[in-house]
ZAROKE-491062 format. One record per residue: z, y, x of N, C-alpha, C, CB in turn. Coordinates in steps of 0.2 Angstrom, whole numbers, plus 5000, padded with zeros to 4 digits. Each point is the difference from the previous one (the first is absolute). Glycine has a CB too. Layout:
N
ZYXZYXZYXZYX;...
! end
This chain:
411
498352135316500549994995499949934997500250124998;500349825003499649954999500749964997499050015011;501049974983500449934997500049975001500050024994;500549935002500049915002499549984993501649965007;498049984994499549994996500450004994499249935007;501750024994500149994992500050074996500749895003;499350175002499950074994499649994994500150085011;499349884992499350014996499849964997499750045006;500849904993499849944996499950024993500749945006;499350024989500050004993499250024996501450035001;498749914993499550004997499550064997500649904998;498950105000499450044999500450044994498949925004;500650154996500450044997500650044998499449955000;500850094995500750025002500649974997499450095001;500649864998500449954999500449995007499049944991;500250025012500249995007500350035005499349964998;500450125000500550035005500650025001499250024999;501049974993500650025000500649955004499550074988;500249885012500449935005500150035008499449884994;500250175007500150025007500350065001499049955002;501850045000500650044999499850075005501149884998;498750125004499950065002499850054997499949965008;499350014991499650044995500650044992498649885004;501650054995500650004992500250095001500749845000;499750145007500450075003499650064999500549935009;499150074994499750065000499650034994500049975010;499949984985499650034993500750014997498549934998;502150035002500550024995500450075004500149874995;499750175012500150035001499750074997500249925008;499150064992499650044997500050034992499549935009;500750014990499850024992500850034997498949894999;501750095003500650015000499950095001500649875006;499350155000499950065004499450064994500149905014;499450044983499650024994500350034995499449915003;500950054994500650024993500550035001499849914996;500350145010500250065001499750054998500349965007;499050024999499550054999499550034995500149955009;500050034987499850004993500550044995499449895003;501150094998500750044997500050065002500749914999;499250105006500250085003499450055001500949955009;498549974989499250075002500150034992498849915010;501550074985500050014992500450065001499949884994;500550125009500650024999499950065004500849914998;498950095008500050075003499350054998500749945010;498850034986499750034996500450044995499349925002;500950054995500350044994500650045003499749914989;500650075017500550055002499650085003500949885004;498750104998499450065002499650054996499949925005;500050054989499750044994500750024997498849944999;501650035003500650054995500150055006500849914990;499450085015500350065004499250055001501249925008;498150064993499550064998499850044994499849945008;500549994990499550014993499050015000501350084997;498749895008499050015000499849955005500050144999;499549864997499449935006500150005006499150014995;500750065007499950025006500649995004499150064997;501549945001500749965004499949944999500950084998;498849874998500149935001499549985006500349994987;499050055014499549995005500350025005499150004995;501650075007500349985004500149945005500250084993;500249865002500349935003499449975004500849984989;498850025007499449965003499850055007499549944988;500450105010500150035008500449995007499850084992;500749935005500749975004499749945002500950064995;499149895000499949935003499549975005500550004992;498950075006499549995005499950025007499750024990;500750055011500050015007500449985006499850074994;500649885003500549975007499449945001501650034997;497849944999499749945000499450025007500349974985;499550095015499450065005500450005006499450114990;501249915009500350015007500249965003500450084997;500049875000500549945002499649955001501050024993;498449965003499749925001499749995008499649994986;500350065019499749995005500749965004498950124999;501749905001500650005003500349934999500150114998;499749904993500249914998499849955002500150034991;499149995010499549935003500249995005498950024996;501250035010500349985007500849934998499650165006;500949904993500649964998499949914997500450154995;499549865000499649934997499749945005499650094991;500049945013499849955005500549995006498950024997;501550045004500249995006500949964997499250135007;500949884989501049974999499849974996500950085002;499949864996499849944995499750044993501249925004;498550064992499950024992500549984997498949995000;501449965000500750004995500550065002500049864999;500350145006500250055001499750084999500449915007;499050104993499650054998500050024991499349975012;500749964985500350004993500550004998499349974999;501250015006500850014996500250095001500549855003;499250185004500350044999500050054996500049955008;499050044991499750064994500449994994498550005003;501849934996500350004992500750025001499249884994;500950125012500950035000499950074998500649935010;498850104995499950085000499950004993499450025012;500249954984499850034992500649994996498849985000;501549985002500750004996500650044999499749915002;500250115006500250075000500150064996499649965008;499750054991499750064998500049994993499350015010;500649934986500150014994500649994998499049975000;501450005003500850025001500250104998500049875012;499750154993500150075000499550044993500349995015;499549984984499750044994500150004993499249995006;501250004991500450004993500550065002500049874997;500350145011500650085000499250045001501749975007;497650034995499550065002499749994993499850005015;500249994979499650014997499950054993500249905006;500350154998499950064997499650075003501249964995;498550015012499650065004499349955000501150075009;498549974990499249965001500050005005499350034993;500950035012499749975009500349975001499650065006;501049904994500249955001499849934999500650075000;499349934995499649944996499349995004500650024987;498950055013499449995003500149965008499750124992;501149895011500049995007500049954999500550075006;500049904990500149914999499749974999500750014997;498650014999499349974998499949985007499550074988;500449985016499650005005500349965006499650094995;501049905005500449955004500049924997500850115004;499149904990499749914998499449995003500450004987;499350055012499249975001499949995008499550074989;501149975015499949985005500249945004500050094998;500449884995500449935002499449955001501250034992;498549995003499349974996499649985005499950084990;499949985014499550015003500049935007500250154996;500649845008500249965004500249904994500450165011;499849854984499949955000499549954997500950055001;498349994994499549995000499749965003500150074996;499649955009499749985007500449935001499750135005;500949874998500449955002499949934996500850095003;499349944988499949934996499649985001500550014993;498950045007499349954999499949975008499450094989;500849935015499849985007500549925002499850155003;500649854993500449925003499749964996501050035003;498849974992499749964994499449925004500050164990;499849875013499849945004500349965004499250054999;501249965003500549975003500549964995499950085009;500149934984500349944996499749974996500850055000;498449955001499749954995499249995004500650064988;499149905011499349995003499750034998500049935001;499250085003499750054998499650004994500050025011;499849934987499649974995500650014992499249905010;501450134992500550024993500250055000500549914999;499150155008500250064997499950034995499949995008;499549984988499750044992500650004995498749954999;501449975000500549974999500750055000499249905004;500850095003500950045000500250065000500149935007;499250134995499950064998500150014990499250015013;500549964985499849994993500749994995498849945005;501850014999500550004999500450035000499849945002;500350115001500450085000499750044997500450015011;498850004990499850054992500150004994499450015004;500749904993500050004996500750024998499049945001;501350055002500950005000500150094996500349915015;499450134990500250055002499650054992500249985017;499149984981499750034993500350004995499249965002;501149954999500349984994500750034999499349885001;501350175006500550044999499850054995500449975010;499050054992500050084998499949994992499550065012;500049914988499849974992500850014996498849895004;501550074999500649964996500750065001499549855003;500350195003500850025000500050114999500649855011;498650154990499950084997500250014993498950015006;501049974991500350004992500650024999499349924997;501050025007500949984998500150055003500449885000;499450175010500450035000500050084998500349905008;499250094989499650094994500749984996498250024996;502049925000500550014996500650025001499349934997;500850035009500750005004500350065002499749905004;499750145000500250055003499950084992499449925014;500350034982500250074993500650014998499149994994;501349945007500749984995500650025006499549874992;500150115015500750005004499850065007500549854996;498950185004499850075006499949955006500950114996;498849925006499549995008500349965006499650134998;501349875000500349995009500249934998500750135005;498949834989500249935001499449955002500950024991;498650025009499449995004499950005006499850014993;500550025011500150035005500549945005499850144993;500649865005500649965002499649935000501050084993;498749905001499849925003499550015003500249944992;499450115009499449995006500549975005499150104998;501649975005500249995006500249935001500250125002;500149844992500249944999499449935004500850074987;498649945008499749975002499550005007500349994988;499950085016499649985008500549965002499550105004;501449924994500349975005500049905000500950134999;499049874993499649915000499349985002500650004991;499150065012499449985003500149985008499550084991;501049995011500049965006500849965003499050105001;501449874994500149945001499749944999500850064999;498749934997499549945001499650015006499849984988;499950065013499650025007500749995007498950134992;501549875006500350005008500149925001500650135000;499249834995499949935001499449985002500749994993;498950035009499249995002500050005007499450064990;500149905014500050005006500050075004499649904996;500450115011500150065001499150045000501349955007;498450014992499350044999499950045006500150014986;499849975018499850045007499350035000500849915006;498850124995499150005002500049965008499750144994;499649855005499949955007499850085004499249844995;501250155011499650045006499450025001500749955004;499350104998499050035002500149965005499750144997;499749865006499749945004499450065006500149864987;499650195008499750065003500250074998499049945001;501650065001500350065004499650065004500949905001;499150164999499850025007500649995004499050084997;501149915010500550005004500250075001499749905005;500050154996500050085002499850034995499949985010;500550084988499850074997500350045003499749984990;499750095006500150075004500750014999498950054999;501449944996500750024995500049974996500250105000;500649925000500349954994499850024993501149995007;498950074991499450034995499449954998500450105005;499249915000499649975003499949914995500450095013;499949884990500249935000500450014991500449975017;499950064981500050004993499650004997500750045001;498750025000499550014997499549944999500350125003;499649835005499649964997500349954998499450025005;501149964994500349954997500150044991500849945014;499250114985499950014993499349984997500850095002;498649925002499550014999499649934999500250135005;500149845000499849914999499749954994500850015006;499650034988499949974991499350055001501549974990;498250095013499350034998499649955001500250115003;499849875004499750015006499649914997501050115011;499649854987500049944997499449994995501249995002;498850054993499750024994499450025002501050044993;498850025012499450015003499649955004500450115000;500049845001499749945003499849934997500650055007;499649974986499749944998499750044993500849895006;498750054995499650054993500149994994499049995006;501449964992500149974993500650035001499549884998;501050155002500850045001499550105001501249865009;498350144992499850085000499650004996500050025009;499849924988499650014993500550014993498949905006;501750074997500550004994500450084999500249865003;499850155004500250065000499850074996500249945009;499250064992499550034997500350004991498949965010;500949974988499850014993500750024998499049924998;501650055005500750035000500050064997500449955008;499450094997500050085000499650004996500350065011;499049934985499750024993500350004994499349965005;501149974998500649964993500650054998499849885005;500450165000500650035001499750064997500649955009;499150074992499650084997499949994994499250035010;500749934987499749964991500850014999498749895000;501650065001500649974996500550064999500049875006;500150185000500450055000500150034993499650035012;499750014987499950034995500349954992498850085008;500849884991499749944994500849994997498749935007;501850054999500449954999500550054995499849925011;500450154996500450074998499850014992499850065014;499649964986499650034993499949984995499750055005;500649874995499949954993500350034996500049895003;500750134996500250054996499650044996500650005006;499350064998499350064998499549954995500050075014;499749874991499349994995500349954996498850025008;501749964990500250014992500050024995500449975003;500050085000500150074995499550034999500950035003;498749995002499350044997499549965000500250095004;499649864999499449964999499949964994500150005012;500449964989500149954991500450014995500049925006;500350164996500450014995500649964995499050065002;501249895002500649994998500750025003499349944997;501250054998500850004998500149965009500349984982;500450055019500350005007499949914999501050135003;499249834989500049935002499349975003500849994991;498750075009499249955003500349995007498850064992;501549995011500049985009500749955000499650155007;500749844989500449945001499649954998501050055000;498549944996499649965002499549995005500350014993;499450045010499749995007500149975005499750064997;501149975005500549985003500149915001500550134995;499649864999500049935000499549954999500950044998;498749985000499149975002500049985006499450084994;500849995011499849995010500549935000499850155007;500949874990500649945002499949964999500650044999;499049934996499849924998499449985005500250014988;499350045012499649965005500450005006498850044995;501550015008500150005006500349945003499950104998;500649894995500649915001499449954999501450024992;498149955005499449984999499649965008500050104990;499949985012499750005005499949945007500250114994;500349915006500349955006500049924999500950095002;499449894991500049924999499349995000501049994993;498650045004499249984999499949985008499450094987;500749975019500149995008500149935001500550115002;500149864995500249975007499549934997501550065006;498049924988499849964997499350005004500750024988;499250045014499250025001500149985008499650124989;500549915014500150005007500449985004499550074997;500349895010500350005004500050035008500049924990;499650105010499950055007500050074998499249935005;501350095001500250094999499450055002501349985003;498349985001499650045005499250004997500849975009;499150004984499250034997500150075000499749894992;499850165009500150084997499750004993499850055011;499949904985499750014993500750024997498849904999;501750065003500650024997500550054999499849935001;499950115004500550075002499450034998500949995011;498450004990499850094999499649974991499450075017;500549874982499950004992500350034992499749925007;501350084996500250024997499850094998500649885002;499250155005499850085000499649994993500050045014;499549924987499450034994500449994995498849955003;501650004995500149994992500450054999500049894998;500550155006500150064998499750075000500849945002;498550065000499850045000499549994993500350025014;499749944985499549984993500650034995499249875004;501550124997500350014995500150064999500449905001;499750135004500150105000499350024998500950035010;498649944988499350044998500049964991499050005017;501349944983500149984990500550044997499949885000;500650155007500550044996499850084999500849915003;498850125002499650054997499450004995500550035009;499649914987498950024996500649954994498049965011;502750024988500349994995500450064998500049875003;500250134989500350054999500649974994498750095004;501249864994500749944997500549965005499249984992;501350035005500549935003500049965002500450014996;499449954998499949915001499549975007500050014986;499250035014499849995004500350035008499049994990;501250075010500350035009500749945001499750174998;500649824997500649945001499849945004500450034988;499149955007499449935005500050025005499249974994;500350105006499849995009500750005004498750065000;501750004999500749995004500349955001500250084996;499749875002500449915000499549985004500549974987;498750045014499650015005500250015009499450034988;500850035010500150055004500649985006499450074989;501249905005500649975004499849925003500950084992;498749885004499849935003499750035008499649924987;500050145013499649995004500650035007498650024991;501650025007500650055005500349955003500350104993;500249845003500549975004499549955003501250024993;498149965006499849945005499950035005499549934994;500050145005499950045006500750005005499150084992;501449945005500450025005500349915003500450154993;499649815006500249945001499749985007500249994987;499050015010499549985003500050055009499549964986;500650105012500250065005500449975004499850084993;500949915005500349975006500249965003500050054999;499549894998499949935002499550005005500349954988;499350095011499350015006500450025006499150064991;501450035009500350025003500449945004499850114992;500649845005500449955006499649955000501150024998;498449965000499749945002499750015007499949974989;499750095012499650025006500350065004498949964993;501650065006500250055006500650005003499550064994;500349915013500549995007500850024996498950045012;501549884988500850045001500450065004499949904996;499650105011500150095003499950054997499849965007;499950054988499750054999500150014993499349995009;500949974988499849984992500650064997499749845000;500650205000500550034998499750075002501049905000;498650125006499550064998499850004998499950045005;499649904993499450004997500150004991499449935012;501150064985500250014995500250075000500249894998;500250145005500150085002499650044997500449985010;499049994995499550065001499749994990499349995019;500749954979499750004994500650064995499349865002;501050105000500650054993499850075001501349915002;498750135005499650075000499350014997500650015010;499049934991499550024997499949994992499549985011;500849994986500350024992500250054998500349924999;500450105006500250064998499750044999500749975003;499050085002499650035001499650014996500249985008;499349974992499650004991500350024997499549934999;501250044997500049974997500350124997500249795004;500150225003500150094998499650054999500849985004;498749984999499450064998499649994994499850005012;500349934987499650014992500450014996499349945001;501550064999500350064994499950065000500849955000;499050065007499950094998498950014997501450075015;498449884988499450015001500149984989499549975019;500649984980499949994992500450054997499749885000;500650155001500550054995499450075000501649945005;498150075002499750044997499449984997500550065007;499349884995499449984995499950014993500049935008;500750054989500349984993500050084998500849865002;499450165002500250104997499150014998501350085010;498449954996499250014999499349964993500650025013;499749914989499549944998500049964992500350005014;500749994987500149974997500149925002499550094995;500949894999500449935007499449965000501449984996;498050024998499649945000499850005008499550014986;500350055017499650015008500449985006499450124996;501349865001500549965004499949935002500650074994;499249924999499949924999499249985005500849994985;498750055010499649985005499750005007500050014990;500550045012500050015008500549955001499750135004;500749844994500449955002499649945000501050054996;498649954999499649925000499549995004500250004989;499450065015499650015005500249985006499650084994;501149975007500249965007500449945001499950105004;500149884990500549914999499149985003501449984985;498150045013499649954999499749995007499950024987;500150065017499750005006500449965005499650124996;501149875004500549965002499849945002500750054993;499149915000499949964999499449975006500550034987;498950015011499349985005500349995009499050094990;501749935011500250025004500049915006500650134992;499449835002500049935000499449985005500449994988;499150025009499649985004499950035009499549994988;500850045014500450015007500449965004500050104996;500249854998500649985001500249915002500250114993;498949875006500049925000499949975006499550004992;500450065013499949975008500450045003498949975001;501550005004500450055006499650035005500849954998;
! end
């Protein structure tokens, strides 16, 4: 999959990028598509806890959104390499516009809503992969940090700015006006996206010519994003600390709540301050990025940010005040959005445009995965233990993650 150079022109930084109309396209896709997603993730929270009335219906949602990610991403990774990506992104945003369309008349039944969660997340599932997978095709490789850094920050600085307004909005005027502009804003996502090149993948080149079955032949063509990852050592080393990272964050992120209330003992306003601690650092994070670095492909940058959150889930279990767990949290988000920045700048800088859209697949399963075993694994931790044993096993395998680096300097 190959652009004309003038895609990639324009000066250093994100200044520069934004001169390069494609790129424009697809982060105002993005972020458009964002300021939806923020409005309805608010909104179907509280739609959730009023029709359960209990936690354990709101961990419902996340459930939902978790399971079509296990099943679907092997499918998506295929899809993704095999047909255009723009096309693979307009359609997921027609499909979710759909769906959120239909949920303002389903929002008096939970299983309906639970279904619809779970058909977003399926949308999710296929257009994920795609964005991140064309991304080097509109910018050089040396502005991936750069251009990745430019949609996070987009998408921080939504939530930061439009959670509040729509807690407010949705008290004064109910759930289905949130709802509605999500489905508003896919459909503005994917009319900018259907102005983008056709984003094709480059042909496999090693094919096998012959299988047993068609079955067959599916299964290895799913399995290709493994198979990639077990072949290079620096993408197996990442993998690893992924799945450590995912096992930590599950629990830590879910149960900020909890170790508010019981740990530091403050009023519901201390987690809206924690909340927004991560949000500052996390908008932070990225600028400091694109200042510091210019290569997607060092690993000090992907697996260093592991340690700093692992340091920070071991200050926020031995602290027992605000002020200081606030810090490290503002810590804790600088380090998340470089990590993730850094993650999949690595991810397109070094993985074959054949393949590049499993190999993000297979990661998005290995998050998930973690990311559902350590809800159940920290929930019971926090019943037995107490949340503090949360944090500190979180900060052990952020940290073990981390060492994961040193696997990762040589291929």
């Amino acid at each position: 999959m190959k652009i004309a150079g003038d895609n990639r022109r324009g000066g250093s930084g994100l200044r520069g990028l934004f001169a390069v109309p494609d790129y424009r396209r697809l982060w105002a896709a993005r972020t458009v598509s964002q300021w939806g997603d923020v409005a309805s993730t608010v909104a179907l929270g509280l739609l959730v806890l009023q029709l359960t009335g209990s936690g354990l219906g709101v961990a419902g949602v996340v459930a939902a959104e978790i399971v079509p990610v296990l099943v679907l991403a092997p499918i998506a990774g295929v899809v993704v390499d095999r047909f255009s990506r723009r096309q693979v992104m307009i359609a997921a945003d027609l499909g979710r516009a759909a769906l959120m369309a239909m949920l303002p008349f389903a929002a008096d039944h939970v299983g309906a809503v639970y279904l619809i969660a779970a058909g977003m997340s399926a949308g999710s599932v296929f257009f994920n992969p795609a964005a991140g997978a064309v991304l080097p095709a509109l910018v050089a490789r040396e502005r991936l940090v750069a251009a990745n850094s430019g949609i996070w920050t987009a998408a921080v600085l939504s939530q930061i700015a439009l959670a509040p307004i729509t807690g407010l909005v949705v008290t004064v005027a109910g759930v289905d006006i949130a709802f509605w502009v999500n489905a508003v804003s896919f459909l503005l996502s994917a009319a900018l996206l259907a102005r983008l090149p056709a984003l094709t993948p480059e042909p496999e080149t090693d094919r096998q010519p012959t299988v047993t079955s068609r079955w067959a032949g599916r299964w290895t063509n799913a399995v290709r994003g493994v198979r990639h990852i077990r072949s290079d050592r620096r993408l197996g080393a990442l993998a690893i600390g992924q799945a450590l990272a995912a096992l930590s964050a599950g629990a830590t992120s879910a149960l900020l709540v909890v170790y508010v209330r019981d740990h530091l003992h403050a009023p519901p306003t201390g987690y809206g301050i924690t909340l927004g601690a991560i949000g500052v650092g996390a908008a932070a994070g990225p600028l400091l990025l694109v200042r510091l670095i210019r290569d997607p492909a060092q690993p000090g940058w992907v697996f260093g940010p592991f340690a700093v959150r692992g340091g920070v889930d071991l200050v926020l279990a031995s602290v027992s005040t605000l002020p200081p767990a606030a810090l490290a949290l503002a810590a804790y988000g600088v380090s998340t959005s470089t990590g993730a920045v850094t993650f999949n700048s690595m991810l397109q800088a070094t993985v074959p445009d054949t393949v590049r859209g499993r190999v993000m697949a297979t990661f998005d399963i290995t998050w998930q995965a973690g990311r559902l075993a350590s809800l159940g694994i920290g929930g019971l931790l926090a019943d037995q233990l107490g949340i503090r044993a949360v944090y500190y096993l979180g900060g052990v395998l952020l940290i073990l993650a981390a060492t994961m680096g040193r696997f990762a300097r040589t291929r």
